[in-house]
N, C-alpha and C positions, 0 to 999 in steps of 0.2 A: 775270850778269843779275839783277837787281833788280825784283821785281814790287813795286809799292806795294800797300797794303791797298785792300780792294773797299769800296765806300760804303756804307751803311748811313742809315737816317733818324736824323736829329738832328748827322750830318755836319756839321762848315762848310764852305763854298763861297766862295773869293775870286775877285771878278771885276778881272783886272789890264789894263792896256794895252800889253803889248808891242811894239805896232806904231802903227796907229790906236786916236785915240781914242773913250771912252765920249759925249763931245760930241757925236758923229757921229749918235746913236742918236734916234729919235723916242718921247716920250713916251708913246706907243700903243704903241712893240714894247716897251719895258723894261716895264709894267704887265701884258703877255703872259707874258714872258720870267718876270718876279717870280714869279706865280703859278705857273707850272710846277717853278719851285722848288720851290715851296712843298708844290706836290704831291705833290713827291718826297721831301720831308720832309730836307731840305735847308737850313740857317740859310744865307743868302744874305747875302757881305757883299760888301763894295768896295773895291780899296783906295786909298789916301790920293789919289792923284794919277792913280786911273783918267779923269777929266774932263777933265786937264788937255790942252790944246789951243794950238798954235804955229802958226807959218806953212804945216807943210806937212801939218797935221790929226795930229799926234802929240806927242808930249813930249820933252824932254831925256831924255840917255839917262842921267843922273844922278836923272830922278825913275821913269824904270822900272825901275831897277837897284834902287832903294830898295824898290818894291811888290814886285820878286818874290821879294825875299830875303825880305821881311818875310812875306809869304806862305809862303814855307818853313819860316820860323822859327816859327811862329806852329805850335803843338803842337794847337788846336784846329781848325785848316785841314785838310782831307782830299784836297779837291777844288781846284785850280788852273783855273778858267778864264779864257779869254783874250775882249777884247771882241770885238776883229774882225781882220780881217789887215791888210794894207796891205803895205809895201814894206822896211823899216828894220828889222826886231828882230835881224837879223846883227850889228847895230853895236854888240849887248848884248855879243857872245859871247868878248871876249876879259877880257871885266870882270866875268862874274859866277864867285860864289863857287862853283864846285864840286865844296869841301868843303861847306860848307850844304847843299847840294841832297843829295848822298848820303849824309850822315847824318842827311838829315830826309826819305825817299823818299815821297813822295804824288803824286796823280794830278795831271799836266799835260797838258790840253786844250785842241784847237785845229788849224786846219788853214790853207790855201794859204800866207801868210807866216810863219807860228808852225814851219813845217816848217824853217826854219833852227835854230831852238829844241830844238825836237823832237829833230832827229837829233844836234843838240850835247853835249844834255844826256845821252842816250843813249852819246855816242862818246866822254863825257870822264868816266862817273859806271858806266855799265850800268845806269841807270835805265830802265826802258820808260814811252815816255811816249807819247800818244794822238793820232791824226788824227782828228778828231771836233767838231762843232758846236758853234760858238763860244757866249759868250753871247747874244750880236744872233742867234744861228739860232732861239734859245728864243721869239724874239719873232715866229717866224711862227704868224699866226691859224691857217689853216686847213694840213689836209694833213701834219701833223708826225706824226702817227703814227710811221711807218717809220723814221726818224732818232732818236724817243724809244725805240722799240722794243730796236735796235742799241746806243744810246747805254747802254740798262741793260743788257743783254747782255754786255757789253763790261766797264762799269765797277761793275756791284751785282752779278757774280755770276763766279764762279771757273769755272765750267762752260763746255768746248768750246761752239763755238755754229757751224750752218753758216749760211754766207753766201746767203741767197737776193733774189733780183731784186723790186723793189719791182712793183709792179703799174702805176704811172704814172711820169712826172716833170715837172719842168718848169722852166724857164728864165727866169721871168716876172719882173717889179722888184716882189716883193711886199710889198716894205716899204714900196712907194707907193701900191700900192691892195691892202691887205690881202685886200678879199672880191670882187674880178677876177680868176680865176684863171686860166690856160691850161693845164692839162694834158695828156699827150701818152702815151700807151698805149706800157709797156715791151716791148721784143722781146727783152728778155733778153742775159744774154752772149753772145760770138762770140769761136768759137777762129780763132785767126792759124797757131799751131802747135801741133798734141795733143803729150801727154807728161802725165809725170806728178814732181811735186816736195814735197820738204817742204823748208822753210827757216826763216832770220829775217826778217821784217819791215823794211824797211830804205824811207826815199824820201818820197812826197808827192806835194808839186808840183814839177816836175821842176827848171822852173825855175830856182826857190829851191835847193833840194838843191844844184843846180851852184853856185852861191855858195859852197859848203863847197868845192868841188875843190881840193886844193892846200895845205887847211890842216890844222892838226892838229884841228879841228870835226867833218870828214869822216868817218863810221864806215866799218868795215870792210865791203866789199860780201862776206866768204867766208860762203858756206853762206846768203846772201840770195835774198828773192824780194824781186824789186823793186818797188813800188807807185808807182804813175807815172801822174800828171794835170796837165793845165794849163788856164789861164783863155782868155777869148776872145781875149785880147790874142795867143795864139798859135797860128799856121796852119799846117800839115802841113810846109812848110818849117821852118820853127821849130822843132818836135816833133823833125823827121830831124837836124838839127844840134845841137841837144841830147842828144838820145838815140846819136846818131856819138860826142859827146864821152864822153860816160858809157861807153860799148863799150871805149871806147879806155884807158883807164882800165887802170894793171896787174892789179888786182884783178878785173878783171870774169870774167874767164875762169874764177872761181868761185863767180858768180851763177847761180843751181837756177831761176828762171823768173821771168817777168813778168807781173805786171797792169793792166790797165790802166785808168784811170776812164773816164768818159763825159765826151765834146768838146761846150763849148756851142756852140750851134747857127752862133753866128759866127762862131767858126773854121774853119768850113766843111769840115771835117774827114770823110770815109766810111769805111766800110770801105775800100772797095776800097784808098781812096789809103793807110791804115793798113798795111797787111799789105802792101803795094809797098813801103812804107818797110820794116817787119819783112822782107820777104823778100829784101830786097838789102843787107840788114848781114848778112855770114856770122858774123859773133860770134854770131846771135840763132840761128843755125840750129839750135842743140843743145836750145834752150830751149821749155819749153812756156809761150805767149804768148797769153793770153786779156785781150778789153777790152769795154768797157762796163756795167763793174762803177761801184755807185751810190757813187762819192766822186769830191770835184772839186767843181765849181764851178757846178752842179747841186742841186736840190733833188727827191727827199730825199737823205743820206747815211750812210754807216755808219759807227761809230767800231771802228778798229782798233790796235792796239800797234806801234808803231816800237820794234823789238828783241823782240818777240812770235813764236811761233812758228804759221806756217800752212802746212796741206798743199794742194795744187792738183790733183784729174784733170780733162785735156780730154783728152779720146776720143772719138771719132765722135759728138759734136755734145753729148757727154752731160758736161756740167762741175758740177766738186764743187768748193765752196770751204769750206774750214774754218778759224777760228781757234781752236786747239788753246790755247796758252799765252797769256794775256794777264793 
């Protein structure tokens, strides 16, 4: 394992395209987004071909192979951020250099699509790299609190940090009406199965993650706690036949527990119908399985280490989450 260096002010920050592009972005969230940079005393760059913009709102995978080597290579870069997700950063993963990336280790952030990234870079270097707020997240107006919170937690400081429930959330298109907000009062985690675990960081969007199935990208699930979310696009069906396939998997049988993000609201997703799934894959049955933790596809989120080390107790109602190593 490979921790990269914690941030510090006067840091650089490159903002790359992996997936979708920076085109995407409205000029009112990136004037957001800058300053918060800025705040964090952060030299904020971009790189060459984060704009660029094709038929299917992303780039040749010849002009993002370019920004994030150059982004590695680049000895004044600290911070690796990514604009947005989208669909395509897989199609990086059998091209990039990962000699570069682990002999030049710095922080890589990003979440739902980036998670192919994420766990690559991780299974082919032992770099620990981050699920955490893109650039476009920096650009929400109001309510960023709890996501800036974690975000420093996480990436400015060396110190264990526990995982606790944000006070709100919400599900809203706020990068359409920045100051319309809908807010929705947290209830907190829910245990599916008590136990108690410590592990590695492994997973994302689950989605995404299964894209890796099969290839050498794939990290190892032993001594994993799984971290596992997905967008609206997918409905409790979906969940159960993804998360089938992951069980099945030879390795699984030495995954220490699961977590789970918070479903937005259109996946129409409950409890109940959660843990009917968990409770009829006997593979989960050993496992302690808590969901409704704030990452995913949701606002606010935490950033966490893929390939990081977290403890989990759920016990009679009373759950600890810690990120220990990151």
């Amino acid at each position: 394992m490979i921790i990269p260096n914690k941030l510090k002010p006067g840091d650089g920050a490159r903002v790359i395209s992996p997936a979708r592009s920076l085109a995407m972005l409205s000029q009112e969230s990136k004037e957001i987004a800058d300053k918060r940079f800025e705040d964090l005393g952060l030299e904020l760059s971009f790189s060459k071909n984060a704009g660029e913009k094709d038929r299917f709102l992303s780039s040749s995978i010849k002009s993002r192979l370019e920004d994030i080597h150059e982004a590695f290579r680049d000895p004044s870069i600290k911070l690796i951020i990514t604009t947005i997700g989208g669909f395509n950063s897989n199609q990086l993963l059998p091209y990039l250099d990962y000699n570069l990336v682990k002999s030049n280790p710095k922080i890589l952030c990003g979440y739902s699509d980036i998670t192919a990234l994420a766990n690559a870079i991780y299974a082919k270097t032992g770099l620990v790299t981050y699920s955490g707020p893109h650039y476009s997240s920096f650009g929400e107006k109001l309510y960023f609190d709890y996501t800036l919170e974690y975000f420093k937690k996480c990436l400015f400081s060396e110190k264990p940090f526990e995982v606790l429930p944000s006070k709100k959330w919400s599900d809203d298109l706020w990068y359409k009406d920045q100051d319309n907000r809908n807010l929705v009062p947290n209830e907190g985690y829910k245990i599916i199965n008590e136990g108690d675990c410590e592990g590695t960081i492994i997973g994302a969007n689950q989605r995404t993650f299964h894209y890796l199935t099969g290839t050498e990208f794939k990290p190892s699930l032993e001594n994993s706690v799984l971290f596992l979310e997905e967008d609206s696009v997918e409905d409790i069906q979906h969940f159960d036949s993804h998360l089938t396939a992951l069980s099945q998997l030879p390795d699984f049988g030495k995954v220490k527990g699961v977590v789970i993000g918070r479903f937005e609201p259109q996946s129409e997703v409950e409890l109940d119908d959660l843990s009917a799934v968990i409770k009829n894959n006997q593979r989960l049955d050993r496992l302690p399985v808590i969901c409704g933790v704030d990452f995913g596809h949701t606002e606010p989120r935490i950033t966490f280490p893929i390939g990081g080390t977290v403890k989990l107790s759920a016990n009679k109602n009373n759950i600890a989450l810690e990120i220990i190593e990151h």
